[in-house]
C-alpha positions as CSV (number, residue, x, y, z in Angstrom):
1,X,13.9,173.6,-88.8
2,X,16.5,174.1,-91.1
3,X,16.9,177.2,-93.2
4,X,15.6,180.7,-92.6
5,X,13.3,180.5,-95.5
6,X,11.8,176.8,-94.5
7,X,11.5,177.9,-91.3
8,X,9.1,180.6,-92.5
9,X,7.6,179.0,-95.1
10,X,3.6,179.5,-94.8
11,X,0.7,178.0,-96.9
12,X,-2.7,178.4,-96.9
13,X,-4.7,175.0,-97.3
14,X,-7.5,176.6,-99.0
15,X,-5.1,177.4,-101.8
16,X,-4.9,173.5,-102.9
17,X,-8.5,173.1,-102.7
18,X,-10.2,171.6,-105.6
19,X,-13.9,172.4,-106.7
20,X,-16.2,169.0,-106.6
21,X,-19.6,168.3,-108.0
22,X,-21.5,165.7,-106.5
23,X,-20.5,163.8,-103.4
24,X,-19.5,164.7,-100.3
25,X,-16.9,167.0,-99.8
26,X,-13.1,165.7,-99.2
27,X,-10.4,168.2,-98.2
28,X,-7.7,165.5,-98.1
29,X,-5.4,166.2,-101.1
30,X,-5.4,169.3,-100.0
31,X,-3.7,168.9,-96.7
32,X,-1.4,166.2,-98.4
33,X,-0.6,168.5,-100.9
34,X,0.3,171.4,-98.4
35,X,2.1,168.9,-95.9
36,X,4.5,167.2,-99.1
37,X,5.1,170.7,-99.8
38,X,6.3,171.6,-96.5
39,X,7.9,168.3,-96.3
40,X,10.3,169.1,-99.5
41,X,11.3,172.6,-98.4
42,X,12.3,171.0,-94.5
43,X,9.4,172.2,-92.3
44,X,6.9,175.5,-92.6
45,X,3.6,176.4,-91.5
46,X,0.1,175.0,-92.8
47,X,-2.8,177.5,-91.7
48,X,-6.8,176.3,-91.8
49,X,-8.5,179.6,-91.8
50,X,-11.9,180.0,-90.4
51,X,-14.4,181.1,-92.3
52,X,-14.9,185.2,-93.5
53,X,-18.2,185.7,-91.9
54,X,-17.5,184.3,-88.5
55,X,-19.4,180.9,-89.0
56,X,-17.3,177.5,-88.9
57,X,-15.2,176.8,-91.9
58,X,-15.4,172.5,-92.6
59,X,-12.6,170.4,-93.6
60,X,-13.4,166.8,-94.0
61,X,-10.4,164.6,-94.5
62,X,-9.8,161.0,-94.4
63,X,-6.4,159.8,-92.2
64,X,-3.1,162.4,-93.0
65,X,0.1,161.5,-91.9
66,X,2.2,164.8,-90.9
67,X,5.7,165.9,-91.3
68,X,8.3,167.0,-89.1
69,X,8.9,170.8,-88.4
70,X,5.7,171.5,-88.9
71,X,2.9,174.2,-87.6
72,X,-0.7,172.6,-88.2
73,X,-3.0,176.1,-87.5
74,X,-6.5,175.9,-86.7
75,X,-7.6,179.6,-87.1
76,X,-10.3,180.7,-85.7
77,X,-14.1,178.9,-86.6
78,X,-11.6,176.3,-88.3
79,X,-13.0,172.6,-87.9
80,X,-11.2,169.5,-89.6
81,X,-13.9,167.0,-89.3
82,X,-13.3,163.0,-90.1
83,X,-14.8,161.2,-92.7
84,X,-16.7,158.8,-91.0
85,X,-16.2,155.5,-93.3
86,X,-13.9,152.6,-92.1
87,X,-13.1,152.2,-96.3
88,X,-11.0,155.3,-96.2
89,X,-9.7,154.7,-93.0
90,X,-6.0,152.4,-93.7
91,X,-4.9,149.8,-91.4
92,X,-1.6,149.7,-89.4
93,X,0.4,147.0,-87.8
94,X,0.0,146.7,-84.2
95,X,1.9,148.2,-81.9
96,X,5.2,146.1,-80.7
97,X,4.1,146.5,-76.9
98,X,0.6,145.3,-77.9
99,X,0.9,142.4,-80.5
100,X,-2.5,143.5,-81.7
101,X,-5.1,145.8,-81.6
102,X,-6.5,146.7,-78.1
103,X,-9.8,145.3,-78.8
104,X,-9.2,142.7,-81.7
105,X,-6.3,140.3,-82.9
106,X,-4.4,141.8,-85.8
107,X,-4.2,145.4,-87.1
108,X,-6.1,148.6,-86.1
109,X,-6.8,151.5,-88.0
110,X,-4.2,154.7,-88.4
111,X,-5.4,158.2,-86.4
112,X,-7.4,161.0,-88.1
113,X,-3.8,163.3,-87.6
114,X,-1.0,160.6,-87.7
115,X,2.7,160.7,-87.4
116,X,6.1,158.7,-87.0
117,X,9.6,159.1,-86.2
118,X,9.2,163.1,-86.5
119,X,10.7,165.8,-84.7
120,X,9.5,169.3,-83.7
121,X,5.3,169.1,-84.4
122,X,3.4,171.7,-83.4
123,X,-1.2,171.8,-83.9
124,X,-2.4,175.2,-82.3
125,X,-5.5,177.0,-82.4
126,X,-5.9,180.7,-81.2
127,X,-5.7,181.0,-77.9
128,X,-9.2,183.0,-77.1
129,X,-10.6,180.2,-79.9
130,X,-9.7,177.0,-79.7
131,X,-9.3,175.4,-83.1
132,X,-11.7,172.1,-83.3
133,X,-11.0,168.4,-84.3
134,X,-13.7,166.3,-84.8
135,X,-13.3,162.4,-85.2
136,X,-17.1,161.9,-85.6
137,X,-16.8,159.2,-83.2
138,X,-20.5,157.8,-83.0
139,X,-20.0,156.1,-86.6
140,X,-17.6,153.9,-84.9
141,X,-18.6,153.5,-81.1
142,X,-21.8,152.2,-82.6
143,X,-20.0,149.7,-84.8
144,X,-18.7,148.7,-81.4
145,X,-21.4,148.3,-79.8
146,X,-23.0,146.3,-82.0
147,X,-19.9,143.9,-82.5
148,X,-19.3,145.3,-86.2
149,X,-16.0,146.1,-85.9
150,X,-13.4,144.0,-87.0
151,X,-10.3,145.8,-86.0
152,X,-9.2,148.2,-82.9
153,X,-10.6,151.8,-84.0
154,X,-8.3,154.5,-84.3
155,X,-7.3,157.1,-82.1
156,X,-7.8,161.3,-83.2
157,X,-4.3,162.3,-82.9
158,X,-1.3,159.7,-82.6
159,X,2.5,160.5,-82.3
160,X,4.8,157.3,-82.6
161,X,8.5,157.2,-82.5
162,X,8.7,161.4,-82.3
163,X,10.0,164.0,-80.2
164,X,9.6,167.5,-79.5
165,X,5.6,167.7,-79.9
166,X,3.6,170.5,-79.0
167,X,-0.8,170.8,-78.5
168,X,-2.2,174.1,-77.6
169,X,-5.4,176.0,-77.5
170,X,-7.2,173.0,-79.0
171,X,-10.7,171.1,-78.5
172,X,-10.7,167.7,-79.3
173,X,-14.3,165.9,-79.4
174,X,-15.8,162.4,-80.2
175,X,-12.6,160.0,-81.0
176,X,-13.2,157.3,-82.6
177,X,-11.2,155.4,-79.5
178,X,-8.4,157.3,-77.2
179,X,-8.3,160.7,-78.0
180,X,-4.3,161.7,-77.8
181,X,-2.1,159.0,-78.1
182,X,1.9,159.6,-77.2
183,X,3.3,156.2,-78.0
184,X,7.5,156.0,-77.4
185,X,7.7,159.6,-78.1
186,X,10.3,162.0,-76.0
187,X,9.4,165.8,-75.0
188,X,5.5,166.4,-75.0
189,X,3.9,169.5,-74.4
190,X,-0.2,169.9,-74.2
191,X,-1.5,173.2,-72.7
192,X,-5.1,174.4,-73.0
193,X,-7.0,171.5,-74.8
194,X,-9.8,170.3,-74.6
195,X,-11.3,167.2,-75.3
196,X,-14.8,166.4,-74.9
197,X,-17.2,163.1,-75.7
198,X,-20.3,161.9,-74.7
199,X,-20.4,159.9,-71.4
200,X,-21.7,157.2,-73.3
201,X,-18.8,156.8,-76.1
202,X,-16.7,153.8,-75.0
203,X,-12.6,153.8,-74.8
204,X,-12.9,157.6,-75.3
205,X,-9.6,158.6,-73.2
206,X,-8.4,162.1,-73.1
207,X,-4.4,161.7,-73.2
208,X,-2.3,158.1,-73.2
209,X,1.1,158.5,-72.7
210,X,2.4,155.2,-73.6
211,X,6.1,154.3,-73.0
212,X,7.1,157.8,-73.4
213,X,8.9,160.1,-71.0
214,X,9.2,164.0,-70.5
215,X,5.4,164.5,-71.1
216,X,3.6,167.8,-69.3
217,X,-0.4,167.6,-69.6
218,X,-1.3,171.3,-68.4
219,X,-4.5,173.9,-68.3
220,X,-6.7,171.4,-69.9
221,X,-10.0,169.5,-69.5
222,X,-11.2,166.6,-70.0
223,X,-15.3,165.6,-70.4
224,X,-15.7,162.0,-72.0
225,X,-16.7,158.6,-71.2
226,X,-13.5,157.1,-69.7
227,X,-10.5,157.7,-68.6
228,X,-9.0,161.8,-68.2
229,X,-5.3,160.3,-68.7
230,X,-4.1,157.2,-68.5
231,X,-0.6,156.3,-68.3
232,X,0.8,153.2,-70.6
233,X,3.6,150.8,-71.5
234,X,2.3,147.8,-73.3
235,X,0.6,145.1,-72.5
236,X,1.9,141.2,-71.1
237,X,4.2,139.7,-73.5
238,X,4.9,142.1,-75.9
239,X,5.0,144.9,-73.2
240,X,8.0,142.9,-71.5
241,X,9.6,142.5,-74.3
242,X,9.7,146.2,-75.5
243,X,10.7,146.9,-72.5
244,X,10.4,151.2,-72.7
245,X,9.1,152.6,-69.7
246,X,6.5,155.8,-69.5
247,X,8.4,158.3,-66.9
248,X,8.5,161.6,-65.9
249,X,5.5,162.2,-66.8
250,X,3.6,165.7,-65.1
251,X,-0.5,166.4,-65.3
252,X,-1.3,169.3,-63.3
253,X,-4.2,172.5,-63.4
254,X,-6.5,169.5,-64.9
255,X,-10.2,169.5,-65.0
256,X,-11.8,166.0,-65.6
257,X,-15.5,165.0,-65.4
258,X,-17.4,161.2,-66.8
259,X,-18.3,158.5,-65.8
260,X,-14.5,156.8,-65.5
261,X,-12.7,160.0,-65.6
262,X,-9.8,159.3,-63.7
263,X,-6.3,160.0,-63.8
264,X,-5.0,156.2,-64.8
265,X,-1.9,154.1,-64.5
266,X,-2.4,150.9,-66.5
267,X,-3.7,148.7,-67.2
268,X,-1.4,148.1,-70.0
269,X,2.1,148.9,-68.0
270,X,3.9,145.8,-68.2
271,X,7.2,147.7,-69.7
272,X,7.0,150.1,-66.4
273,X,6.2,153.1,-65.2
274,X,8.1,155.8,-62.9
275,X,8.5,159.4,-61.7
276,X,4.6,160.7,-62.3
277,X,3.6,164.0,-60.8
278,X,-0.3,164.7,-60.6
279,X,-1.0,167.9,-58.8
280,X,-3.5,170.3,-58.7
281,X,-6.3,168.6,-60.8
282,X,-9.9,168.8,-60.0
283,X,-12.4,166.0,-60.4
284,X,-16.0,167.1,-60.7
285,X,-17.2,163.5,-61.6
286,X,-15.6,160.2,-61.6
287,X,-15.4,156.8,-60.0
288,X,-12.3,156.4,-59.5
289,X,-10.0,159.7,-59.3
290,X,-6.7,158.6,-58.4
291,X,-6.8,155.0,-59.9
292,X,-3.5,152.6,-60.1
293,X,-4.4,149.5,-62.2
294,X,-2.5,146.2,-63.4
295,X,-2.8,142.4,-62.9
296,X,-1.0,139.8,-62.5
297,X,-0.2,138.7,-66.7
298,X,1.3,142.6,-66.7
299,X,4.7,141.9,-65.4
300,X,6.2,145.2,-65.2
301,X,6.1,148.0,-62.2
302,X,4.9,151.3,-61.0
303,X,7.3,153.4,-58.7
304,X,7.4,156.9,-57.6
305,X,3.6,158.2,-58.1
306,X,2.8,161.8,-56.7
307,X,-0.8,162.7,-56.5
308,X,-1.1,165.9,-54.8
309,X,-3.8,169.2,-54.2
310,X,-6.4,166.9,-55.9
311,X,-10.3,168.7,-55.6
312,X,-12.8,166.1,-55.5
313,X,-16.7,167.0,-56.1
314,X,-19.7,164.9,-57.2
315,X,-20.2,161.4,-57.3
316,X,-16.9,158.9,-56.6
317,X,-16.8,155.1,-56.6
318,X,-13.4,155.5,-54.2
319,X,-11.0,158.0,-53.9
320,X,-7.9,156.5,-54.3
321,X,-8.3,152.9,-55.8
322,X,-4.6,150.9,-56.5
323,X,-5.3,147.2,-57.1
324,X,-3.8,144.9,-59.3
325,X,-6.5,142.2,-59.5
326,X,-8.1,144.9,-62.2
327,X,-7.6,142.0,-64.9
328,X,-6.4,138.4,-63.4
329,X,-5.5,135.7,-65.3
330,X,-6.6,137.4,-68.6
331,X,-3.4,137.6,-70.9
332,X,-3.5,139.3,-73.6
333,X,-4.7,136.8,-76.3
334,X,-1.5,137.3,-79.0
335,X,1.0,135.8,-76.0
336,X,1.5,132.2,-75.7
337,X,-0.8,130.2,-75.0
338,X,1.2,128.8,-71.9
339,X,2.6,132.7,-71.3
340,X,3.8,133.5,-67.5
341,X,5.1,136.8,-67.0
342,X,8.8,136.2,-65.3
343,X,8.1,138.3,-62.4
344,X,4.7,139.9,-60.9
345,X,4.2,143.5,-61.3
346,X,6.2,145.5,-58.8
347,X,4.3,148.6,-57.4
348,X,6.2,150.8,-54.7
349,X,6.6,154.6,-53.5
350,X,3.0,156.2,-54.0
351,X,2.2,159.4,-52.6
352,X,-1.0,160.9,-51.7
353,X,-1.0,164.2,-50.0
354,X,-3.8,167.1,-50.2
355,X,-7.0,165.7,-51.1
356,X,-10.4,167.8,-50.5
357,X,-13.5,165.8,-51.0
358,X,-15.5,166.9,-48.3
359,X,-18.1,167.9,-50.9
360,X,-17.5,163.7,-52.6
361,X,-20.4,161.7,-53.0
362,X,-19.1,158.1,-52.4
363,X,-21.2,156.0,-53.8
364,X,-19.5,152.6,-52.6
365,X,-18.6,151.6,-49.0
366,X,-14.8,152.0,-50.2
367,X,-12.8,155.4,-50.0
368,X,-9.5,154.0,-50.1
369,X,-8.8,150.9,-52.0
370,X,-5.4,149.2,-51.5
371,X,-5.5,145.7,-52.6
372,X,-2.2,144.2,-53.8
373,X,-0.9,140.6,-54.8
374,X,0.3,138.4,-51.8
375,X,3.3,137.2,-53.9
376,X,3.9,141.0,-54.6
377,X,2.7,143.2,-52.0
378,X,2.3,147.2,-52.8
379,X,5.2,148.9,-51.0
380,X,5.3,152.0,-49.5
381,X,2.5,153.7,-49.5
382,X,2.2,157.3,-47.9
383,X,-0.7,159.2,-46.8
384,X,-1.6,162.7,-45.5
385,X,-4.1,165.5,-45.5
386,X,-6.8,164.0,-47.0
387,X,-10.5,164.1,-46.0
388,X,-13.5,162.5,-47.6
389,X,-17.2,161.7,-45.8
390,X,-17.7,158.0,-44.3
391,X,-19.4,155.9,-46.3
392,X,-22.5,154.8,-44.0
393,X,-22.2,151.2,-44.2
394,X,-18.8,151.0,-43.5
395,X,-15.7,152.6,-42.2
396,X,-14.3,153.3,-46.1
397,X,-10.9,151.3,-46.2
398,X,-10.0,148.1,-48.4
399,X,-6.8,146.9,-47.7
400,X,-4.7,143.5,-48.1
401,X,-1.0,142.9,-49.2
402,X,-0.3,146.6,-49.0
403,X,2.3,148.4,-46.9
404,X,1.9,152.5,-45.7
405,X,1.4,155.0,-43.2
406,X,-0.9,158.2,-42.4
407,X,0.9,160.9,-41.7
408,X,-0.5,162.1,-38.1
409,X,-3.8,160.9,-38.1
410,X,-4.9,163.4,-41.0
411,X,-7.3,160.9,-43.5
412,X,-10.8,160.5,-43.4
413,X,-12.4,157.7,-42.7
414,X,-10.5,157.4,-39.7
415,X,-8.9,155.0,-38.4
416,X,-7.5,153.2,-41.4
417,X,-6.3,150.0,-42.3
418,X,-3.8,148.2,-39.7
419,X,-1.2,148.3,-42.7
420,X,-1.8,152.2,-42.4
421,X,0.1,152.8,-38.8
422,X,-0.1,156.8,-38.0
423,X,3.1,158.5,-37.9
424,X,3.4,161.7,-36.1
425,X,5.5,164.3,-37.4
426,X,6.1,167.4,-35.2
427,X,5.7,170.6,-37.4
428,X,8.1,173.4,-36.4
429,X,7.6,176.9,-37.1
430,X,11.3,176.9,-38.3
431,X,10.7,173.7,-40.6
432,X,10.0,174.0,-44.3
433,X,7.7,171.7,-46.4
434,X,10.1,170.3,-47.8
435,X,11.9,169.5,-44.4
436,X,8.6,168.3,-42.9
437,X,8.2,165.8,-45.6
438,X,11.2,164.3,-45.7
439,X,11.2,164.0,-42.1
440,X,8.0,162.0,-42.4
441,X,9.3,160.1,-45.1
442,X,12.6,159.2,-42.4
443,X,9.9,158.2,-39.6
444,X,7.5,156.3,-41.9
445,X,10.8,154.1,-43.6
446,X,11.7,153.4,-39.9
447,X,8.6,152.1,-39.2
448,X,8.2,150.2,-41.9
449,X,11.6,148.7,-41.8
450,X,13.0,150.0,-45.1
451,X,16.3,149.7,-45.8
């Protein structure tokens, strides 16, 4: 951060507040004010007290773009709050690995907290009191409804281009579209936040890595109307053509609950995706937990996917759903008109181990859901310990172009797919983990005929 004395530099935001008769209350300059400030002297604190008397303290801002080296610090009873108006909200190009907004040709609108090509960003509440941001989403998920939006909406919180960004002891409620939004950033950290929606509120994501790498999503829960994470990297043409991979990316100690709230790879990962860890997460309501998505305009690939101790209550659509017929012959609209991906998306290396949803409500006839291209088959798939009631009206697998094995007989539904031979492992006493599972992973390759 520079200096000693930048590095503890420390405002107070209330100290470049200006009094304001009439109208509606607008705390912006203030927080520009502060964040130039900090922004001169090379990085420092901004703090957002709470209020006196216990009771929340508002800040109502229009979009802000931060700084680098910078502490944004919710104290507690501290709420910055958006203005709800799309006239104070400013439009920004599209992203490269998009070509447009997600939902409309051309430009979107900028985040509530925005920031690019920064280094070393930290936004913290207290940890017994997690420090609120509200994006007063139902302005805009109505305009959406209602097909009286023009451009994409924009996100709560978006990092592009930056490095070394740290969330904690946050809640995060009604975005106007995804929540967080990581986009070609390096070194994320987010540990206890908490983002919350109505089930209702469309494209309402909790966290979208998105082409970035090193990311750790910890401690954290997730109540909204889609997705709990969803893992990105562009989308057809332009995706290809950026050509930046999100990998090593770790979610784990997650809660999630809605309608959609599953832990998501894709749609949009046609510059690739590698080296995920998902592990110890509990789903209390979604349809599709452990969902791997694409299509065949994406392009692109997903290798080397851990889901692991994954809890699984309440109502499920399937537990573990990887398809990539989720969009099929639906570019993205800012391609060519005569655009053909090189090469179909690649998908490879998944792991499922340590699922409990004995106490799942499935409320399809699939469990498992493995449905891959036949020009592109989904390539070794591995399965083990994981238990789930079968569905009445059928025996709960869906499976075609799709390569794997069941580690000795220990899924339910039983049996599974014929592309899902059992291998049997003999555990020793004397064997680790770590030795058992490679030892399956030697036996399932030979089976399969891996090189």
């Amino acid at each position: 951060m520079g200096s000693n004395a930048h590095r503890h530099l420390e405002l107070d935001v209330q100290d470049y507040q200006s009094s304001q008769n009439g109208g509606r209350r607008d705390d912006t300059a203030a927080f520009e004010q502060a964040i130039d400030i900090i922004r001169s002297n090379g990085g420092g604190r901004l703090i957002i007290p709470g209020a006196p008397d216990g009771s929340f303290n508002l800040y109502r801002i229009r979009p802000i773009n931060l700084t680098s080296h910078l502490v944004l610090f919710l104290q507690k009873n501290a709420v910055i709050t958006a203005i709800a108006d799309e006239s104070v909200w400013p439009l920004i190009p599209p992203l490269p690995s998009y070509g447009q907004g997600r939902d409309h040709v051309g430009p979107r609108y900028s985040s509530l907290l925005h920031g690019e090509y920064l280094t070393n960003i930290t936004i913290r509440g207290e940890p017994d009191s997690p420090g609120i941001i509200d994006g007063q989403g139902r302005y805009w998920w109505d305009r959406r409804r209602h097909n009286r939006d023009r451009y994409t909406r924009g996100h709560l919180v978006e990092f592009m281009y930056s490095s070394r960004i740290r969330m904690y002891n946050l809640r995060l409620q009604n975005s106007p579209f995804w929540t967080n939004h990581f986009y070609d950033c390096d070194d994320v950290h987010v540990q206890n936040v908490h983002v919350k929606a109505p089930w209702s509120s469309p494209n309402t994501d909790g966290w979208d890595p998105d082409s970035s790498r090193n990311v750790l999503i910890e401690d954290s829960t997730y109540r909204g109307g889609d997705d709990c994470v969803a893992i990105k990297s562009g989308w057809d043409c332009f995706g290809i053509d950026y050509d930046t991979p999100s990998e090593n990316i770790t979610i784990r100690n997650v809660t999630c609950q809605g309608p959609y709230a599953g832990i998501a790879i894709g749609t949009e990962m046609s510059g690739g995706v590698r080296n995920v860890t998902v592990e110890n997460v509990t789903f209390t309501y979604a349809n599709k937990p452990a969902n791997i998505k694409t299509g065949n305009t994406r392009g692109g690939y997903v290798h080397d996917v851990v889901y692991q101790n994954i809890r699984i209550t309440g109502h499920i659509d399937q537990a573990i759903h990887v398809d990539m017929y989720h969009y099929h012959n639906t570019p993205n609209p800012s391609c060519s008109n005569n655009y053909q991906p090189n090469q179909l998306p690649h998908l490879r290396d998944l792991y499922f181990f340590n699922f409990e949803g004995t106490q799942a409500l499935t409320e399809s006839h699939e469990v498992f859901h493995f449905v891959g291209l036949p020009e592109s088959p989904i390539e070794y798939v591995f399965l083990e310990n994981i238990s789930f009631p079968t569905p009445v009206s059928s025996l709960g697998w869906n499976c075609s172009n799709v390569q794997g094995s069941v580690k000795n007989n220990s899924v339910t539904p039983w049996p599974p797919c014929p592309e899902f031979p059992s291998v049997t492992v003999e555990n020793s006493e004397t064997m680790s983990p770590w030795n058992a599972f490679l030892t399956f992973l030697f036996l399932t390759t030979a089976v399969l005929g891996r090189a």
